[in-house]
N, C-alpha and C positions, 0 to 999 in steps of 0.2 A: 582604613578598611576599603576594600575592593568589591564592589558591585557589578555582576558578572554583565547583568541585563541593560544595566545603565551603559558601560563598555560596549556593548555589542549596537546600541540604540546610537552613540557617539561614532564607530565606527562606521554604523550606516550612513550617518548623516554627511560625517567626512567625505566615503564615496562616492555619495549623489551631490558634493560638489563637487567635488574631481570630475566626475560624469558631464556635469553644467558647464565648469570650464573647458572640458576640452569640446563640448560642443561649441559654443562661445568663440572660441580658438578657431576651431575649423568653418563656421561662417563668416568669422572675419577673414581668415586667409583666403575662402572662396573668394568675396569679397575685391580682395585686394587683386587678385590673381586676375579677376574678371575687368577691370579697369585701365590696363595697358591693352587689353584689347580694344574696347571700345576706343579707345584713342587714335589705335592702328585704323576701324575700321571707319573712323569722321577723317582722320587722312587723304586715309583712300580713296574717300568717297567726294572729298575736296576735289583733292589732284585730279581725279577722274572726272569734273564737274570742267575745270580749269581746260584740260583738256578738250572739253567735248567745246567749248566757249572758241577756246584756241582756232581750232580747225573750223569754227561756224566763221568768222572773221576771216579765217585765208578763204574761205571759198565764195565769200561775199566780195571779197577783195579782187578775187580771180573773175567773177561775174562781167564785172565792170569792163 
């Protein structure tokens, strides 16, 4: 025998995980998406560091 209210109560509950997971889902892929940046941007921020070190030394160098 089929319970119309129970059904609809099972139903809701399914959805509002479906809803959790694809929240769930979508700040993980935020997440994941945001962290080859950060990697790009400590890089850049190196090389551009390495650089600036680089050219302190030639003009120290050229001083002389």
């Amino acid at each position: 025998m089929f319970n119309p209210i129970l059904g609809e109560l099972v139903a809701r509950e399914r959805f509002k995980d479906f809803i959790r997971e694809a929240e769930q889902n979508q700040l993980a892929n935020a997440v994941l998406a945001r962290q080859p940046a950060h990697r790009f941007e400590l890089t850049a921020a190196l090389s551009d560091l390495l650089l600036t070190v680089r050219n302190l030394f030639k003009a120290l160098a050229h001083a002389d």
